[in-house]
C-alpha positions in Angstrom: -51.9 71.4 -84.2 -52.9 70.8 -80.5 -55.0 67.9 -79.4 -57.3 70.6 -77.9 -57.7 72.6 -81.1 -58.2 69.0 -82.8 -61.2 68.1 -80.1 -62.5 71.5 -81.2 -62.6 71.1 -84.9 -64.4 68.2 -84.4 -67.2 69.4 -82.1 -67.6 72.5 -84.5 -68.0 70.3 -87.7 -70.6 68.4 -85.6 -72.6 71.4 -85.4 -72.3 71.7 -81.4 -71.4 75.6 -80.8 -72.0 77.9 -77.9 -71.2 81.5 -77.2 -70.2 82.4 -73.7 -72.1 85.5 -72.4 -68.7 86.8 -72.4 -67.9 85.8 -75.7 -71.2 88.1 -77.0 -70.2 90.9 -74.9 -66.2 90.6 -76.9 -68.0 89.8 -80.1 -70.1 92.7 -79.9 -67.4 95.4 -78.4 -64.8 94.3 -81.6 -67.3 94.5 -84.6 -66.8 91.0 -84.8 -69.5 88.6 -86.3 -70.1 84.9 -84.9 -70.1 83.7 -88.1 -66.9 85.0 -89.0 -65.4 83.2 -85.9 -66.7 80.0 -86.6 -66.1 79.2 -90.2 -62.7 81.1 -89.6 -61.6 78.1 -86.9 -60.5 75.8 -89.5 -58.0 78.4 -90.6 -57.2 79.1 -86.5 -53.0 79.2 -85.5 -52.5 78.0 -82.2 -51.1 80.8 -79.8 -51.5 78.9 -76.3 -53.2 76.1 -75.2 -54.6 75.3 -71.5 -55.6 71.1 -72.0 -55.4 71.1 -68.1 -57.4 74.4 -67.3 -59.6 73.8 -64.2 -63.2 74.5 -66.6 -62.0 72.5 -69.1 -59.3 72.3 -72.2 -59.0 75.4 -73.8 -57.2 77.3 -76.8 -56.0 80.6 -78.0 -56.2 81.0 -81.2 -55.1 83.7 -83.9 -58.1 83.6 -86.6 -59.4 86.2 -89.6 -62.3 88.0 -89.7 -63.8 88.2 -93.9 -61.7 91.5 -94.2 -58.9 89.6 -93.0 -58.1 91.8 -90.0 -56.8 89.1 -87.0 -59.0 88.2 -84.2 -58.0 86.4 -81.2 -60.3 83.8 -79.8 -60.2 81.7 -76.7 -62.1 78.4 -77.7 -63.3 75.7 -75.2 -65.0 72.6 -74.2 -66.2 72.2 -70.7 -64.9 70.0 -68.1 -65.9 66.6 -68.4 -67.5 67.3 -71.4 -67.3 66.4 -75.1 -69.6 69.0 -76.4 -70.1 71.8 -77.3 -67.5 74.3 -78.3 -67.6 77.3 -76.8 -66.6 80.7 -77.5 -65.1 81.8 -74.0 -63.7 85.2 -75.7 -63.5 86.9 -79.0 -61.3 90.2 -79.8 -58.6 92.0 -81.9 -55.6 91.9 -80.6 -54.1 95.6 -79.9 -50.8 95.8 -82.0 -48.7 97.5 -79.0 -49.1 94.0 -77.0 -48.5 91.6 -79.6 -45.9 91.1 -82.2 -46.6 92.3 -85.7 -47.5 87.9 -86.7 -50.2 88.6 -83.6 -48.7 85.0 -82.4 -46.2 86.1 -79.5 -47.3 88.4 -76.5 -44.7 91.8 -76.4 -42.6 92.1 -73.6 
């Protein structure tokens, strides 16, 4: 597991979540419930992860919705921050760019 997904886990157990504006916008597009994202974080695969990224450390992560479907979301915590844990992006991952595990971009 990556140190940034680790940071993560521990803000989101603390209770300290936000949703980007973006992140609704995804959410909403995909069928996708909020809920579903956060409990499904403990569960989350890491598929990239951005400690240095000029906002702040963020991860993409390959989660499950309830039906079990995958959902791809791009967690965060802002630059010089500790808290909270934001939900920069949210969506399902289109099976002609990604391999069939949803972990490896198609080239």
């Amino acid at each position: 597991m990556s140190n940034t997904l680790q940071r993560i886990l521990i803000v989101v157990e603390s209770g300290e979540i936000r949703i980007s504006d973006h992140g609704y916008d995804e959410l909403s597009e995909d069928n996708i419930f909020a809920r579903e994202v956060i409990v499904g974080i403990r569960e989350a695969i890491v598929i990239e992860d951005y400690p240095y990224y000029p906002k702040g450390p963020c991860v993409l992560v390959l989660q499950r919705d309830g039906a079990s479907k995958p959902i791809h979301v791009v967690w965060g915590i802002p630059r010089n921050a500790d808290s909270p844990a934001v939900v920069v992006a949210a969506y399902r991952p289109d099976p002609d760019k990604w391999t069939n595990d949803f972990l490896r971009r198609k080239r």
